[in-house]
C-alpha positions in Angstrom: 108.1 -3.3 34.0 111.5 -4.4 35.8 111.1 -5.7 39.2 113.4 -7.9 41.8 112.4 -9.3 44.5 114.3 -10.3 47.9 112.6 -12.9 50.5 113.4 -14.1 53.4 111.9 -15.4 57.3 112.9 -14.1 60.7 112.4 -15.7 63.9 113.2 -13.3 66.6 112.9 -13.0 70.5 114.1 -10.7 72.9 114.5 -13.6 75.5 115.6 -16.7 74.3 119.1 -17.4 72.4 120.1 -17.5 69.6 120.9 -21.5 69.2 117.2 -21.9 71.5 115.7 -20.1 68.6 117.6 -22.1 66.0 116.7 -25.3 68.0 112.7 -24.5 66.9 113.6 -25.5 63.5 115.9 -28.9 62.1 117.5 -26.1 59.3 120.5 -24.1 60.3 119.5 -20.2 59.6 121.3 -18.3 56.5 122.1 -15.6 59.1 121.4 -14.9 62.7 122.3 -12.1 65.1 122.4 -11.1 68.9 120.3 -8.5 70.7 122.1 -5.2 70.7 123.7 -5.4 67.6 124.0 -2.9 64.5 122.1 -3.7 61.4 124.3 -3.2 59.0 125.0 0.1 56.8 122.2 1.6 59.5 124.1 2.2 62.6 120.4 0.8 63.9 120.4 -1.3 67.1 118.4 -5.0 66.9 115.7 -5.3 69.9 116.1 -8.7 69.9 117.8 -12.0 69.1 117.3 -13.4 66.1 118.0 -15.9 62.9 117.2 -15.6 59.2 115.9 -17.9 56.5 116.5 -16.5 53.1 115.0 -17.3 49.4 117.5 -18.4 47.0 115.8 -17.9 44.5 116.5 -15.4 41.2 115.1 -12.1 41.7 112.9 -12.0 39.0 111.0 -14.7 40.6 107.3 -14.3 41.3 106.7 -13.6 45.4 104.5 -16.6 46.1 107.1 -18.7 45.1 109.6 -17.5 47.0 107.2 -17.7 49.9 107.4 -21.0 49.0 110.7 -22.0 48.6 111.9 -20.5 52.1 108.8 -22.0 53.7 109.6 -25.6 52.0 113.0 -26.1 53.8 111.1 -26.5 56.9 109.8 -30.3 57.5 106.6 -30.9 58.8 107.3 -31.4 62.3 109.7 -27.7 61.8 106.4 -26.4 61.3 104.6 -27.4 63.7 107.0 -26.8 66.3 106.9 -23.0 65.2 103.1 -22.5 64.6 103.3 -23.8 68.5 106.5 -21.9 69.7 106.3 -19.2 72.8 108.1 -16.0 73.3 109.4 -15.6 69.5 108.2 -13.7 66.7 108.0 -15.0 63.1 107.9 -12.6 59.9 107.9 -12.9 56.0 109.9 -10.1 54.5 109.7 -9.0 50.7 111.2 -6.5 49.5 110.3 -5.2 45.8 112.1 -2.9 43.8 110.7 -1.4 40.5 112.9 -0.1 37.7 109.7 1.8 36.1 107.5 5.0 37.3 104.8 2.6 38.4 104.2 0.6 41.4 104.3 -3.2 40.9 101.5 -5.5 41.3 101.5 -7.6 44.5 99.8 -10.6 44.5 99.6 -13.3 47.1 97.8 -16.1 46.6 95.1 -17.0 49.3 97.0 -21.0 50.0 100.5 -18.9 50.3 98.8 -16.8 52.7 97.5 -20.0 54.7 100.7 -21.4 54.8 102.5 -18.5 56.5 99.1 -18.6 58.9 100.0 -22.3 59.9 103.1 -21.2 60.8 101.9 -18.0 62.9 104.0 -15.7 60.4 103.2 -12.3 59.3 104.1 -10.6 56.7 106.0 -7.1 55.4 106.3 -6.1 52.5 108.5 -3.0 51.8 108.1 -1.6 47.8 110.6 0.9 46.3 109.5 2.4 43.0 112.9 3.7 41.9 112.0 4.6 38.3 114.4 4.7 34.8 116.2 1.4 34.1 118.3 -0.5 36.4 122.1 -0.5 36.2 123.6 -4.1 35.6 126.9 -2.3 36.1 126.7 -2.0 39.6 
């Protein structure tokens, strides 16, 4: 079965900053974004401020690693300062797509699960079962 995988964090509030959420943190965001903007290719509006950490890793990489990997750029005292931080909202996103009529196996381990705890993330995860093959063409 062919699957890819995306992964990233948000940190989002819908009072503080931008640069006062990116000051939580000692690692500049991949992407960040101001209430009352359009998500892209939506035309949807964002409720609130916010910055992005993404995964760069492949897309065929399992999901618990690339929990991982976004969660490891943070240093200790990153972590700390956003398992204690007020008036934001933290989120793990995957996104899974599956080149087959079947819907792919999630598994996440019970210490990747701990560590998004410690930082007071949750966790979506949005699954599109797309069937046939995937074009590399595209």
């Amino acid at each position: 079965m062919k699957t890819q995988a995306f992964a990233w964090l948000t940190i989002e509030s819908g009072i503080k900053s931008c640069p006062q959420i990116a000051a939580l943190v000692s690692v500049a965001p991949d992407r960040q974004w101001r209430q009352g903007s359009c998500i892209p290719l939506t035309g949807v509006m964002r409720h609130a401020n916010g910055i992005r950490f993404d995964s760069h890793l492949g897309e065929e990489v399992d999901i618990n690693e690339h929990i991982c990997n976004v969660i490891a750029r943070f240093s200790s005292d990153d972590r700390k300062s956003l398992a204690t931080a007020d008036l934001v909202t933290i989120e793990f996103h995957l996104a899974i797509y599956s080149y087959s009529d079947v819907q792919p196996v999630i598994n996440i381990q019970p210490d990747v699960i701990a560590l998004l705890g410690s930082i007071g993330s949750g966790l979506d995860v949005d699954t599109y079962v797309l069937g046939g093959e995937m074009n590399h063409d595209s």
